[in-house]
C-alpha positions in Angstrom: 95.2 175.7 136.9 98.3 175.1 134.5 100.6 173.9 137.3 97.5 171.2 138.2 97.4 170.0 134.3 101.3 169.9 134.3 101.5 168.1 137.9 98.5 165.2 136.4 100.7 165.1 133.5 103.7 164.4 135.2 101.9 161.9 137.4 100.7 160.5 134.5 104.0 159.7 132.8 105.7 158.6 136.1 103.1 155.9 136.7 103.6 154.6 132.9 107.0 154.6 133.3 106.7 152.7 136.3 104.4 149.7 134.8 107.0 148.9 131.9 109.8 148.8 134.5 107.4 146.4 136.5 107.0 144.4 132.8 110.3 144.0 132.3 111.3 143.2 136.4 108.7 140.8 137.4 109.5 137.8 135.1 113.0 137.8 136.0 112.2 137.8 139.8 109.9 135.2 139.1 111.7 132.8 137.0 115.2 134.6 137.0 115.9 134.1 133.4 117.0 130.3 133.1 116.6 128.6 129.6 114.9 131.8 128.1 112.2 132.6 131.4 111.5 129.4 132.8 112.3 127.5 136.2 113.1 128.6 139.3 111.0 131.5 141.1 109.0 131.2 143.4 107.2 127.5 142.6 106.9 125.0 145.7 110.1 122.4 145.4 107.8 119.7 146.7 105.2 120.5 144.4 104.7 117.8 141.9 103.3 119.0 138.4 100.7 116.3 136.1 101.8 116.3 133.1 101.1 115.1 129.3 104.0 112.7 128.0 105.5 111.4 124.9 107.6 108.3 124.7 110.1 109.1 121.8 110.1 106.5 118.6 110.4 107.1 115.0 108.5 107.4 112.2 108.4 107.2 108.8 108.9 110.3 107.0 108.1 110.5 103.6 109.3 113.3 101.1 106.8 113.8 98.1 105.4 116.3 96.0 101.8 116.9 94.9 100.2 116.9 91.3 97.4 116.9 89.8 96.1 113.9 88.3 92.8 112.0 87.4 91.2 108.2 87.5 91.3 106.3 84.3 90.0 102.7 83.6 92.0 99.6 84.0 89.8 98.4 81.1 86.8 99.2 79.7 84.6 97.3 77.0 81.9 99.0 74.8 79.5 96.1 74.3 77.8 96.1 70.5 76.1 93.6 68.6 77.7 91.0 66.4 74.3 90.1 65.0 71.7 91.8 63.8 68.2 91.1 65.2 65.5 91.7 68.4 66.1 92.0 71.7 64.4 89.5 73.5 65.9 89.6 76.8 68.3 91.8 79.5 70.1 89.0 81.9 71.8 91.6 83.9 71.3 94.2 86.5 72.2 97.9 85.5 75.3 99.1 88.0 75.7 95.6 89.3 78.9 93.4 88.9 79.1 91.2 86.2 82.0 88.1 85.1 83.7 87.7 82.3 81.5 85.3 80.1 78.7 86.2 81.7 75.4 86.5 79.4 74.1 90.2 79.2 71.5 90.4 76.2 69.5 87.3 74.3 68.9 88.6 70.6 66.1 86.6 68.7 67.5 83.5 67.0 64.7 82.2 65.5 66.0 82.9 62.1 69.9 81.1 63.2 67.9 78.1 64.3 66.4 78.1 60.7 69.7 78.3 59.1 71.1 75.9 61.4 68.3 73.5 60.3 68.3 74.0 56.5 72.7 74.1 56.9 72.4 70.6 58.8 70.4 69.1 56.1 72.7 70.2 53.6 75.7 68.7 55.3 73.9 65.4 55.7 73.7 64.9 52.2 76.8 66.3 51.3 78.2 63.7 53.3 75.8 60.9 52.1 76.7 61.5 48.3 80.6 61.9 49.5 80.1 58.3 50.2 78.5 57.1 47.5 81.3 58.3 45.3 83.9 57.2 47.0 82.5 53.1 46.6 82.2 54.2 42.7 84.9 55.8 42.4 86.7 52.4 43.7 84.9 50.6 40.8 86.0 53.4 38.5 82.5 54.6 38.5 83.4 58.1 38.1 86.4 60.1 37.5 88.6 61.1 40.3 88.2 64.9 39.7 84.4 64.3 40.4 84.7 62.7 43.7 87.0 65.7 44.6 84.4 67.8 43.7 81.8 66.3 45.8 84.6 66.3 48.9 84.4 70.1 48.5 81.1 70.3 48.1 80.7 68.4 51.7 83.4 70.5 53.2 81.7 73.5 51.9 78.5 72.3 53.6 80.0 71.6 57.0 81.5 74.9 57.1 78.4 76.8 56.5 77.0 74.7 59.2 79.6 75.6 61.8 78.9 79.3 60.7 75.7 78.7 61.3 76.2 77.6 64.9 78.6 80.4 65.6 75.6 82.7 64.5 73.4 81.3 66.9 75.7 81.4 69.4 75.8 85.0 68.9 72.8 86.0 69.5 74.0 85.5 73.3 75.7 88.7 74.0 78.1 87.9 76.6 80.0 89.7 78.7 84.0 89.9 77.8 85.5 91.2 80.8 84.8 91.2 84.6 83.9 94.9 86.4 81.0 96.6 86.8 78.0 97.6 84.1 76.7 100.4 83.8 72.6 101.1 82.3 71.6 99.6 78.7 71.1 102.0 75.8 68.9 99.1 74.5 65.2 97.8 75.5 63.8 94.4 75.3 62.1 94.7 71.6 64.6 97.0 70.3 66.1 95.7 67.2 69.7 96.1 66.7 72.5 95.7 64.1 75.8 93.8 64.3 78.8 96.3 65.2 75.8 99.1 65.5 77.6 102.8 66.3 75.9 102.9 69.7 77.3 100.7 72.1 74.4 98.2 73.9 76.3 99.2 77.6 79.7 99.3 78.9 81.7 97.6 81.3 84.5 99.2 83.6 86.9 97.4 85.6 87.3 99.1 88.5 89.9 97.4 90.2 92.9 97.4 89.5 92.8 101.0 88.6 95.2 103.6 86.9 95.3 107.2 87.9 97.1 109.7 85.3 99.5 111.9 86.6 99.9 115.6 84.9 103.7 116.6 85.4 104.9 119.7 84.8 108.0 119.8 83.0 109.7 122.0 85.3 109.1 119.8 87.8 109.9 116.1 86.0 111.1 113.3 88.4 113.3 111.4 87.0 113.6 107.6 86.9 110.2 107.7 88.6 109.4 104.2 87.4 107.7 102.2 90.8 107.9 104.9 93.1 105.1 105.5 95.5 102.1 107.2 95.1 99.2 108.7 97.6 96.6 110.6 97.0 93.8 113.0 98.5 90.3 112.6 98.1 87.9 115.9 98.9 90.6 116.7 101.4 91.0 113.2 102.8 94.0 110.3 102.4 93.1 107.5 100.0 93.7 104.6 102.4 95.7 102.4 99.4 99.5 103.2 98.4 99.6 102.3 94.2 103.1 102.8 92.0 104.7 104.2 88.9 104.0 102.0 85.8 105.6 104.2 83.5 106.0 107.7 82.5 105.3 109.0 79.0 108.0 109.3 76.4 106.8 112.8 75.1 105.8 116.5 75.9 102.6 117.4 75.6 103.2 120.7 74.0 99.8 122.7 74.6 99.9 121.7 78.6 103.8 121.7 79.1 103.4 118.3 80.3 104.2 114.7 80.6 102.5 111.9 81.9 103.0 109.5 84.7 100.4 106.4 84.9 100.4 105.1 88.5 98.3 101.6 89.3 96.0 101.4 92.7 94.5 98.2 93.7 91.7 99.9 94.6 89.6 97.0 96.8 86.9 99.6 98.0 86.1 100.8 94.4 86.4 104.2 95.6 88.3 105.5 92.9 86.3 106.0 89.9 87.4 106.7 86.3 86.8 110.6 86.0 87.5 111.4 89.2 89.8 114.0 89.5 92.4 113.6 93.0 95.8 115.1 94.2 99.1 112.8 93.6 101.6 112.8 95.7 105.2 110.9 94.3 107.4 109.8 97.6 110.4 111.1 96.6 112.3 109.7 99.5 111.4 107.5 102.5 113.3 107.1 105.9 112.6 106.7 109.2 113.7 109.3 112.0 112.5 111.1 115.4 109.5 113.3 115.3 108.2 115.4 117.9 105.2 117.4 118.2 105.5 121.2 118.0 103.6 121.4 121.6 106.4 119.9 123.3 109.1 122.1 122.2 110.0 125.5 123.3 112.3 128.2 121.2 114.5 129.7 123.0 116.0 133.3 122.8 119.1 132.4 121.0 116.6 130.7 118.4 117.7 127.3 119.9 114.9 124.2 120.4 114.5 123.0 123.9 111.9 120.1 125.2 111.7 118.8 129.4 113.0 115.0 129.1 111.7 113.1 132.6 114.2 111.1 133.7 113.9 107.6 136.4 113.5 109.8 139.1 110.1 111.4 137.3 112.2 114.9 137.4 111.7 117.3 134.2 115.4 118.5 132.9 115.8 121.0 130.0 117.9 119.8 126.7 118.7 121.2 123.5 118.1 119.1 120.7 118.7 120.0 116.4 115.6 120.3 114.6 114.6 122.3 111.3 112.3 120.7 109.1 109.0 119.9 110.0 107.1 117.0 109.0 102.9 116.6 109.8 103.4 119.5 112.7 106.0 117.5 113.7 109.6 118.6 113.9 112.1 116.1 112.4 114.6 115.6 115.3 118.1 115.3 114.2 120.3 115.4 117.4 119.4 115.3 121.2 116.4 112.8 121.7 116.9 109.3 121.7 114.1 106.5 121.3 112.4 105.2 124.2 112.8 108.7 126.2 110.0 110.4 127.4 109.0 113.8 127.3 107.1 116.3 128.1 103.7 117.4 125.6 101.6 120.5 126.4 101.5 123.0 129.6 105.2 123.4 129.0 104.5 127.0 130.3 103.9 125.6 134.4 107.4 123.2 133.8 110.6 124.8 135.6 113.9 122.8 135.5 113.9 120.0 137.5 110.5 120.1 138.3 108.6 116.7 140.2 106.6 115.3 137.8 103.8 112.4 137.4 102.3 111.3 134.5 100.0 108.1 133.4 102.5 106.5 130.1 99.3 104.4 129.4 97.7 107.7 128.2 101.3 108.5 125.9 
C-alpha cells in the first residue's frame, strides 16, 4: 500500500515538473526569443495582421504644479443709500445683469422736489435784488460792501439750489458698476437711511475674474509674475487659460503661505467668487513627441520598443529613449520622428516584419 502512495507521489511530482519545463519551452519555440518573446514562430508569412495606428506629431507638454486656490471678485459694490427716505420702486431683476449707470431703486422725492421749489425761489430773488444793487450801487446808492453782500447772498442761494438738485437726483439709486445683482435686502415701502449699515444689494463682476492662489512656502515659484495658470473644476479642466498678476510681498505666518493672484477672463461665468478650484502654474512649456503607453513594449533589458510600418506596410521593431510620462503618454526623446506611423494596441499578435494594413483616416 506504501509503495502505491510513494509510486502516485512520484508520478505526481514528475508530471509537475514536466508542466514548468513545458512553461518555460513553449514560448521560445513559438516566438524563439526575438526582441524579449515576440516574432517569428509559427505565424503565416502571408498573413497580413489589421492593425490600430498612430501617425507621430508633437505636442505640447506643459510642466506645472498644483495648489490650492479660490475665486475672488474682480469687483464688487455694496449698494447703500445716499438719501434717506421710502422706497417707492425696484427697477431691477434679482440675479440678472445690470450696467453701470443703470437705475436699481427710486427712493421718494417728494420732499427734494419741495426743497428744490422753495431753493429755486430763493435764488430768483437773490438774483433779482443782485441786480437792483448793482444799478444803485452805480449811482452810489449803496456802499460797495453791501452789494458784495447781496452777491454772496445770491451765490449762497444758487448753491443750495444745486444741492438741492443733487438731492433729488439721489433719490435714483443707480447702479455703479457693470456685473451681475444679486436679491434686495430692501422692499418697496421700506424706509431707508443714507450710508445705512445694511447694504440695499450687491453687485459682482464676474468677468474678468481673479482666483487666489495659496503657496506654500516650501514650494514658492519664483518670478512667477504672468505665468500660466489652469485649473480643475469637480475633477474637470476649466476651458480658459488666465495669468500671474502678482504675488504677495509677505508670509502669511499662521498658514506658512504666500499669495499668488492669477486673472481669468472668464466668458462663461463659470467661475464664481467662493468657489474653491485646483491651480496649476505652467512651469515650463515645450513641444516634443508623445506616445501612448499602448503602443510601447518594455523589453527585458528594461529598454522601450514600439513596431514603426514602413512604405511597404511591414511592422519593424525599434528602440527609442523615453522616461517621463506626460497624460499616459511617454515623452519621446530619441528614436521616432514626426510623421511616422506606428503601431497602437494588439502589440501582443505583431511579430517583426509582420504584413500589416490599417485605415490612417481612423489614426
Amino acid at each position: 500500500m506504501n509503495k502505491n502512495r510513494k509510486k502516485i507521489l512520484t508520478a505526481i511530482i514528475a508530471l509537475i515538473v514536466v508542466f514548468f519545463i513545458a512553461l518555460s519551452i513553449i514560448p521560445k519555440l513559438l516566438f524563439k526569443g526575438q526582441l524579449g518573446g515576440y516574432g517569428g514562430g509559427f505565424f503565416d508569412p502571408n498573413r497580413v495582421i489589421d492593425v490600430d495606428i498612430i501617425k507621430i506629431a508633437q505636442e505640447e507638454i506643459i510642466i506645472s504644479k498644483e495648489f490650492p486656490a479660490r475665486v475672488n471678485a474682480y469687483k464688487i459694490s455694496q449698494i447703500r443709500p445716499e438719501i434717506s427716505g421710502i422706497i417707492e420702486k425696484i427697477t431691477f431683476i434679482e440675479g440678472s445683469k445690470v450696467k453701470k449707470g443703470q437705475q436699481l431703486y427710486q427712493i421718494n422725492d417728494s420732499v427734494q422736489k419741495a426743497e428744490i421749489k422753495q431753493a429755486q425761489l430763493n435764488y430768483e430773488a437773490a438774483k433779482s435784488q443782485a441786480t437792483r444793487f448793482k444799478k444803485l450801487l452805480q449811482v452810489e446808492g449803496i456802499s460797495k460792501q453791501e452789494y458784495e453782500d447781496i452777491l454772496s447772498k445770491e451765490a449762497l442761494a444758487k448753491a443750495k439750489l444745486a444741492n438741492a438738485k443733487d438731492q433729488i437726483d439721489q433719490t435714483k439709486v443707480l447702479a455703479p458698476i457693470s456685473g451681475n445683482i444679486n436679491k434686495t435686502n430692501f422692499t418697496v415701502g421700506a424706509l431707508v437711511t443714507a450710508n445705512q449699515e445694511t447694504e440695499l444689494t450687491t453687485i459682482t463682476s464676474l468677468s474678468p475674474i481673479y482666483v487666489d492662489i495659496t503657496q506654500p512656502t516650501s514650494q514658492i515659484i519664483k518670478n512667477s509674475n504672468n505665468l500660466k495658470v489652469s485649473l480643475i473644476i469637480d475633477n474637470k479642466p476649466y476651458s480658459e487659460i488666465g495669468t500671474i498678476q502678482f504675488q504677495q510681498s509677505f508670509i502669511d505666518q499662521s498658514t506658512d503661505s504666500i499669495t499668488l493672484r492669477a486673472k481669468f477672463n472668464n466668458k462663461s461665468q463659470q467661475l464664481i467668487p467662493g468657489m474653491f478650484v485646483n491651480a496649476f502654474i505652467h512651469i515650463k512649456e515645450y513641444m516634443a513627441i508623445t506616445v501612448p503607453q499602448s503602443a510601447v513594449m518594455r523589453q527585458q533589458d528594461g529598454s522601450l520598443m514600439v513596431f514603426i510600418i514602413n512604405k511597404d506596410n511591414i511592422a519593424t521593431p525599434r528602440i527609442i529613449q523615453a522616461d517621463q510620462l506626460y497624460n499616459n503618454k511617454w515623452i519621446v526623446k530619441k528614436g521616432l520622428k514626426e510623421g511616422e506611423i506606428i503601431i497602437n494596441k494588439g502589440l501582443f499578435k505583431i511579430r517583426p516584419n509582420a504584413k500589416v494594413k490599417y485605415d490612417l483616416n481612423n489614426k
